[in-house]
C-alpha positions as CSV (number, residue, x, y, z in Angstrom):
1,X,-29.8,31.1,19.5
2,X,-31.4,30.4,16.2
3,X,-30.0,29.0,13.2
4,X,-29.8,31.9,10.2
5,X,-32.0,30.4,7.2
6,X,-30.7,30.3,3.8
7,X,-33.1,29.9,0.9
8,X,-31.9,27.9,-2.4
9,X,-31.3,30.9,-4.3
10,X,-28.7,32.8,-1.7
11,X,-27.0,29.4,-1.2
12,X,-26.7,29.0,-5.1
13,X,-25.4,32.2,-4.8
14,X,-22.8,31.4,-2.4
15,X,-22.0,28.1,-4.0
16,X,-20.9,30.0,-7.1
17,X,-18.1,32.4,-5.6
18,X,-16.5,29.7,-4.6
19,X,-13.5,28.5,-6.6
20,X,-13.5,24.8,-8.4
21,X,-12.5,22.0,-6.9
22,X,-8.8,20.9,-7.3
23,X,-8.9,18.8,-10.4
24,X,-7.0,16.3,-7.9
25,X,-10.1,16.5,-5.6
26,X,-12.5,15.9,-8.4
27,X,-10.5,12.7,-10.3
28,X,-10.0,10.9,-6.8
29,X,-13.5,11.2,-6.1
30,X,-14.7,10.1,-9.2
31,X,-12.4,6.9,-8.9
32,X,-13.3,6.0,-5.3
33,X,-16.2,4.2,-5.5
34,X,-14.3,1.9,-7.8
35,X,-11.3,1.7,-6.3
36,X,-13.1,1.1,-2.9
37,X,-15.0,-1.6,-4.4
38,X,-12.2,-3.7,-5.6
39,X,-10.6,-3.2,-2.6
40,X,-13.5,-4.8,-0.8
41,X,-13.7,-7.4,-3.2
42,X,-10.4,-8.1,-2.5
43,X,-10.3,-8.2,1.2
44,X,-13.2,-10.2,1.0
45,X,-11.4,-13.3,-1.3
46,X,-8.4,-12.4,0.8
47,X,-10.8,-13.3,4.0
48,X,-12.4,-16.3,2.6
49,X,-9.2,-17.9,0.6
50,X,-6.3,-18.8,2.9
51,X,-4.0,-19.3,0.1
52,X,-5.3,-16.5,-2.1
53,X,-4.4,-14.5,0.8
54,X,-0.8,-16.1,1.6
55,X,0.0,-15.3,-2.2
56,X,-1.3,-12.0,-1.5
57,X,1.2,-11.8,1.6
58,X,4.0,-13.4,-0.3
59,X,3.9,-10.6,-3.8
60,X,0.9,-9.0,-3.4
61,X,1.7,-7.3,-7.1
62,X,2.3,-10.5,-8.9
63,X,-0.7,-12.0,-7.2
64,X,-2.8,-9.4,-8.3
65,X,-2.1,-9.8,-11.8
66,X,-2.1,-13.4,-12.4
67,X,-5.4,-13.4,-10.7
68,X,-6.5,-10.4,-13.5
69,X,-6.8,-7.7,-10.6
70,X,-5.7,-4.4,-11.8
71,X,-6.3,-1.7,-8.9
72,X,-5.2,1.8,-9.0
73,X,-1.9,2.3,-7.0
74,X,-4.1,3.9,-4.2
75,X,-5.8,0.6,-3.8
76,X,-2.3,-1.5,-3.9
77,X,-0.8,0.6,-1.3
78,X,-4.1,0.2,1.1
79,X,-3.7,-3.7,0.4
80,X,-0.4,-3.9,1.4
81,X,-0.9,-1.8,5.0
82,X,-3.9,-3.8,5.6
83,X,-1.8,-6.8,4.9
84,X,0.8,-5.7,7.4
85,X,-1.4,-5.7,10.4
């Protein structure tokens, strides 16, 4: 069985009856790569700094903001489950 071959035009074509993203979809995927960043930055002090992290552990919101963090709620919640393991 062979694959059916599209060419760039028909795909264009298809591409364009479809309706637009949710504007949900579109704003989380533009702040991802941030937000996935800090987070990683994060983890990583977290990993390196025993009492960064304990601070973290203790109030992980006050933490972040005396050390000048300020992730998206997304990011806060994904902290605090990682935390929890």
């Amino acid at each position: 069985m062979t694959a059916p071959i599209y060419d760039e035009d028909r795909l264009a074509r298809l591409l364009a009856v479809l309706p637009p993203a949710p504007e949900g979809w579109v704003t989380a995927a533009q702040e991802l790569p941030g937000a996935r960043a800090q987070l990683d930055l994060i983890v990583a002090r977290a990993e390196a700094d025993a009492a960064f992290r304990a601070a973290l552990v203790a109030d992980l919101d006050a933490t972040l903001e005396k050390e000048g963090y300020e992730p998206p709620r997304r990011v806060v919640d994904e902290l605090r489950r990682l935390l929890d393991e």
